[in-house]
LUMNUDO-948803 format. One line per field, with one value per residue: x, y, z of N, C-alpha, C, O in turn; residue in one letter; residue number from 0. Coordinates in Angstrom, 1 decimal, padded with zeros to 4 digits. Example, Ala and Ser with C-alpha at 12.3 -4.5 7.8 and 13.67 -1.06 7.14 Angstrom:
<nodes>
nu <- c(013.2 / 012.8)
nv <- c(-005.7 / -002.2)
nw <- c(007.8 / 007.1)
cau <- c(012.3 / 013.7)
cav <- c(-004.5 / -001.1)
caw <- c(007.8 / 007.1)
cu <- c(013.2 / 012.9)
cv <- c(-003.3 / 000.0)
cw <- c(007.8 / 007.9)
ou <- c(014.2 / 013.4)
ov <- c(-003.3 / 001.1)
ow <- c(008.5 / 008.0)
aa <- c(a / s)
i <- c(0 / 1)
</nodes>
This chain:
<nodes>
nu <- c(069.2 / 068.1 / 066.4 / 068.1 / 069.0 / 068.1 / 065.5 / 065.3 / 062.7 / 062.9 / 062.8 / 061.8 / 059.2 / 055.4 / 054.6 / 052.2 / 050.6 / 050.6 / 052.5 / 055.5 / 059.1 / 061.7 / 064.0 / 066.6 / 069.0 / 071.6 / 075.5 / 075.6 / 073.4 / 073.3 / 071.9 / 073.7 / 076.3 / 076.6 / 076.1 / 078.3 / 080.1 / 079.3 / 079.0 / 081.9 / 082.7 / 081.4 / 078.8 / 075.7 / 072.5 / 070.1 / 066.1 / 063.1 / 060.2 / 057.9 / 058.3 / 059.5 / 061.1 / 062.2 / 065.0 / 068.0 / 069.6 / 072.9 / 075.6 / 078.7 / 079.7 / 081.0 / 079.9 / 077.2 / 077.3 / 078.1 / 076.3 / 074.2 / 074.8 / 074.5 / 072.1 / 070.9)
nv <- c(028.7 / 025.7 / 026.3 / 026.4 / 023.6 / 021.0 / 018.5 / 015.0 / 012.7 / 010.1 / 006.8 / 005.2 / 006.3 / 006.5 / 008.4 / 009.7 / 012.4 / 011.9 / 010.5 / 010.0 / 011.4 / 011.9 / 014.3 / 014.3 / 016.0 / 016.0 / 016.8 / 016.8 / 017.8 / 020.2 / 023.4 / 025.8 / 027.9 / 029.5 / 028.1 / 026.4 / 028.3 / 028.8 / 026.8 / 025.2 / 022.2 / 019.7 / 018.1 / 016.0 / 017.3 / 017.0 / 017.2 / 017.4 / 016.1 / 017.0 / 019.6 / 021.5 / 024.0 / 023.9 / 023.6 / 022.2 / 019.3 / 018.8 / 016.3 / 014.8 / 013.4 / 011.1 / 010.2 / 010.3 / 008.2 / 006.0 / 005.6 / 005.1 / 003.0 / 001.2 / 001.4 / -000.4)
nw <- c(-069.3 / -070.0 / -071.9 / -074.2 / -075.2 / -076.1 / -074.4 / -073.2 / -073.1 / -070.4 / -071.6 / -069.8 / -068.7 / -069.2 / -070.8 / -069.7 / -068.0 / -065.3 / -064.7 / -063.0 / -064.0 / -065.5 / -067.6 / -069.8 / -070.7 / -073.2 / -073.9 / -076.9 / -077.8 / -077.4 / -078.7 / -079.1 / -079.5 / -077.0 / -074.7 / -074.7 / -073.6 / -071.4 / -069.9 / -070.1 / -069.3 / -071.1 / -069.5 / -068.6 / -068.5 / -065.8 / -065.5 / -063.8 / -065.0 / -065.1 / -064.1 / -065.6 / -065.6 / -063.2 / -061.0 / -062.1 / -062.2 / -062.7 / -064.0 / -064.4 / -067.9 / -067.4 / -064.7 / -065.6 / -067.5 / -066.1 / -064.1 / -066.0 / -066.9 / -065.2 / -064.6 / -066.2)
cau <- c(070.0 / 067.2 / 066.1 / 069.4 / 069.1 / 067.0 / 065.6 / 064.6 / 062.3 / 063.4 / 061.9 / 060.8 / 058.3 / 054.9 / 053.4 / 050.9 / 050.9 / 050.6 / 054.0 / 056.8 / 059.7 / 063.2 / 064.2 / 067.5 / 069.9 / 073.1 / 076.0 / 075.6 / 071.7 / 072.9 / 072.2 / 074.1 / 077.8 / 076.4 / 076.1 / 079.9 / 080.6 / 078.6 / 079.4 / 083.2 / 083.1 / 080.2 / 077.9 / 074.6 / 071.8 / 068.7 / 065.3 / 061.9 / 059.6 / 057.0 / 058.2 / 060.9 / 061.4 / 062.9 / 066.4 / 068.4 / 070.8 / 074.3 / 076.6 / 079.7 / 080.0 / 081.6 / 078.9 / 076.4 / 077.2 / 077.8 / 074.6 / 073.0 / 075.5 / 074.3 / 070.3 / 070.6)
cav <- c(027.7 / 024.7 / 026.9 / 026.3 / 022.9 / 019.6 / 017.8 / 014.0 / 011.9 / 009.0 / 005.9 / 004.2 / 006.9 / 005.6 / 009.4 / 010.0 / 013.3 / 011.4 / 009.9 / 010.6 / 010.8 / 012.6 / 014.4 / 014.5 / 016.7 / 015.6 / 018.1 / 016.6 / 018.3 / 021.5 / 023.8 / 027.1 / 028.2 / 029.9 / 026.9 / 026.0 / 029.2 / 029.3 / 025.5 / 024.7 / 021.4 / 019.0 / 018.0 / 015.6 / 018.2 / 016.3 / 017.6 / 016.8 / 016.3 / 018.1 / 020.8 / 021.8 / 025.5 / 024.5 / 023.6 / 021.0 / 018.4 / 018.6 / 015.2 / 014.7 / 012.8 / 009.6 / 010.1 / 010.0 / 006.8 / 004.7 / 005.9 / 004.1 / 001.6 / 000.5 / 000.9 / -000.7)
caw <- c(-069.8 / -070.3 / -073.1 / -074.7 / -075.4 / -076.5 / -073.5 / -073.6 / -071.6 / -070.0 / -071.8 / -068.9 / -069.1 / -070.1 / -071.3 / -069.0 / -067.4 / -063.7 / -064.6 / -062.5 / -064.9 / -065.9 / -068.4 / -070.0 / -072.3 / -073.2 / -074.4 / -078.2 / -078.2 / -077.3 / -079.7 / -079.3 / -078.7 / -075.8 / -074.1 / -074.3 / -073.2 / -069.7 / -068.9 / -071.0 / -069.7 / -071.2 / -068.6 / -068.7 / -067.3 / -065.5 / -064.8 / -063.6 / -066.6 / -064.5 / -063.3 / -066.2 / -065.4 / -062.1 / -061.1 / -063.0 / -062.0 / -064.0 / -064.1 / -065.6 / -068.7 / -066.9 / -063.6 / -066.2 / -068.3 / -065.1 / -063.9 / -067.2 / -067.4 / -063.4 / -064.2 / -068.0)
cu <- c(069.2 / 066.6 / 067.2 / 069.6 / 068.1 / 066.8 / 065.0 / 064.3 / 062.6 / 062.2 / 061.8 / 059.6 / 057.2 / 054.1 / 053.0 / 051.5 / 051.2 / 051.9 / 055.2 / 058.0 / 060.8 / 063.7 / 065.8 / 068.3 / 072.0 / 074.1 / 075.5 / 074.5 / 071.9 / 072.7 / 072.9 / 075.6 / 078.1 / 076.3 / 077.6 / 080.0 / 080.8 / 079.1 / 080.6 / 083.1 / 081.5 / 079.8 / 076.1 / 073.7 / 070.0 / 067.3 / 063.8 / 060.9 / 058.0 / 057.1 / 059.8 / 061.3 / 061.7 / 064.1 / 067.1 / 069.5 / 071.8 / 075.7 / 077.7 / 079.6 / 079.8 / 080.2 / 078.2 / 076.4 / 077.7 / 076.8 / 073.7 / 073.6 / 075.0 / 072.8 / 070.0 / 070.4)
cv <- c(026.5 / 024.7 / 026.8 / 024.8 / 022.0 / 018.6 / 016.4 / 013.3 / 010.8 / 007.9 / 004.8 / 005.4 / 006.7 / 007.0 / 009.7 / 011.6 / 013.0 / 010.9 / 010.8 / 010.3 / 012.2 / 012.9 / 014.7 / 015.1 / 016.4 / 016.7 / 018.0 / 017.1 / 019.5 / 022.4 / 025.0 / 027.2 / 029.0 / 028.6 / 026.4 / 027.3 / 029.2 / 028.0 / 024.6 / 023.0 / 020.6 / 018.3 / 017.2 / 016.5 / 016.9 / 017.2 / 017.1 / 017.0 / 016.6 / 018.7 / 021.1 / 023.0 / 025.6 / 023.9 / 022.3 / 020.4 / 018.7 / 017.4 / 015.5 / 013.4 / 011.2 / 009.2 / 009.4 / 008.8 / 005.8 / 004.7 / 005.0 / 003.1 / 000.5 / 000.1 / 000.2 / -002.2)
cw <- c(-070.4 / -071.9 / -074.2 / -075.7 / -075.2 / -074.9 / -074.3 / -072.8 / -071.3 / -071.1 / -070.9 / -068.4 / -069.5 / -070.2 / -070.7 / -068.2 / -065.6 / -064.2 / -064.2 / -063.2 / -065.3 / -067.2 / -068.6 / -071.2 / -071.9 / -074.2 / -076.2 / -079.0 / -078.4 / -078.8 / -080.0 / -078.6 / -077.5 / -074.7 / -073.5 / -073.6 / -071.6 / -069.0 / -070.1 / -070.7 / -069.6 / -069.8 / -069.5 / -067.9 / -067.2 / -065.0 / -064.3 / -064.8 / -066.1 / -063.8 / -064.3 / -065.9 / -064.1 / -062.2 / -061.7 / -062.2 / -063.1 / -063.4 / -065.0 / -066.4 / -068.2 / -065.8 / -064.3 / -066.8 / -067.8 / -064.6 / -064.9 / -067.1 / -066.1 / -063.9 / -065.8 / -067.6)
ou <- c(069.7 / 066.5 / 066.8 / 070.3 / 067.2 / 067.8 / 064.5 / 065.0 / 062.5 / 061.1 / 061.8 / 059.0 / 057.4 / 052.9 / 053.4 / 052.6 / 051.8 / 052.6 / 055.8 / 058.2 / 060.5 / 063.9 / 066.4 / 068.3 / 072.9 / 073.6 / 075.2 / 074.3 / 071.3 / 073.2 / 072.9 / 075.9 / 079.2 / 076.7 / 077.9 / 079.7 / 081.7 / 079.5 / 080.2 / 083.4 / 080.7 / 080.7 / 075.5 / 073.9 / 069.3 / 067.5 / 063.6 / 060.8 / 057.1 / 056.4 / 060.9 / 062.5 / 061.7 / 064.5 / 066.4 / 070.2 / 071.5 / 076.5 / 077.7 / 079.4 / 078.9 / 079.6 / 078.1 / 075.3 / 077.8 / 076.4 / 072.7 / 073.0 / 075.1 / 072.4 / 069.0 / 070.2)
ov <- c(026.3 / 023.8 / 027.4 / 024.9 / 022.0 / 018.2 / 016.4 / 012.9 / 010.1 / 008.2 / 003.6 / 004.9 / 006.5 / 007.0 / 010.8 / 011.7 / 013.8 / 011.6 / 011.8 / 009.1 / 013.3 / 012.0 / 015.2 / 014.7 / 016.5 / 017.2 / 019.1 / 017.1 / 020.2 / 022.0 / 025.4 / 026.7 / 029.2 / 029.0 / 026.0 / 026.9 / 029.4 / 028.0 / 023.7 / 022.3 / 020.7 / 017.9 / 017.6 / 016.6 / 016.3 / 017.9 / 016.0 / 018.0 / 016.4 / 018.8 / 021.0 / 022.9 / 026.6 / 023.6 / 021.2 / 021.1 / 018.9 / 017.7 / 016.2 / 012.4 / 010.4 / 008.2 / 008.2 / 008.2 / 004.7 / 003.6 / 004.4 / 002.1 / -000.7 / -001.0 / 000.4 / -003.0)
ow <- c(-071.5 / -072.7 / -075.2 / -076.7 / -074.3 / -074.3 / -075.4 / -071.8 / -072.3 / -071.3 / -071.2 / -067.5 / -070.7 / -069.8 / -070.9 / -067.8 / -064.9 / -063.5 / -064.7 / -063.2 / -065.3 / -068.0 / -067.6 / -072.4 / -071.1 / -075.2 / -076.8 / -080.2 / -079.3 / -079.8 / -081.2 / -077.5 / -077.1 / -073.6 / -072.4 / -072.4 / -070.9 / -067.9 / -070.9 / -071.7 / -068.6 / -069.1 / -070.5 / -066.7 / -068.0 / -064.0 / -064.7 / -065.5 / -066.9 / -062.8 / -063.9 / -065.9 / -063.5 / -063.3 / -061.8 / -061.6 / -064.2 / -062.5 / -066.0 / -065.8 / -068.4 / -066.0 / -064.0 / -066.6 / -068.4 / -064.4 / -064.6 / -067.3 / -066.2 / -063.8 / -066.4 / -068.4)
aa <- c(x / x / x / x / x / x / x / x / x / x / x / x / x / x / x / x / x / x / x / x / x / x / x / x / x / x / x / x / x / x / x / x / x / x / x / x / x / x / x / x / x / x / x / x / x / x / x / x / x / x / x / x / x / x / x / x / x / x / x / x / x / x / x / x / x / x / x / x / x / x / x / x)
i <- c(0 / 1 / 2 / 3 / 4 / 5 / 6 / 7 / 8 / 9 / 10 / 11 / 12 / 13 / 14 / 15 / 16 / 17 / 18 / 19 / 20 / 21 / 22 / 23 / 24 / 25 / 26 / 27 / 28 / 29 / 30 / 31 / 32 / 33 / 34 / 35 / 36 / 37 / 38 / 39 / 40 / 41 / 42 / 43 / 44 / 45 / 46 / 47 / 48 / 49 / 50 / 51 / 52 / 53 / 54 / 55 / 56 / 57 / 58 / 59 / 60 / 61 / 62 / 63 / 64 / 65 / 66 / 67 / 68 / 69 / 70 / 71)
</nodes>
């Protein structure tokens, strides 16, 4: 599924490979109609931006943009 779509790194992020830091794909990245298919209703997916190839968080929509709206 990860492979599916655009991830993006937090920018409080400062690069560095030692940086502990989150990456994020939002439904509007995805790129494939396989994507709707597997998960119909849009979902923010979260992962560790060292260690992408393991398990992802998935928020809804609203979760997600009070979650930024709290840490903004």
């Amino acid at each position: 599924m990860s492979h599916e779509r655009n991830w993006r790194k937090s920018s409080y992020s400062n690069d560095t490979i030692e940086s502990a830091c989150v990456e994020v794909s939002l439904p509007a990245t995805a790129r494939s109609a396989a994507h709707a298919a597997f998960m119909p209703v849009p979902v923010a997916l979260v992962r560790d931006s060292k260690a992408t190839g393991r398990d992802v968080l998935a928020f809804s929509i609203g979760a997600w943009r009070a979650f930024v709206e709290s840490v903004a």
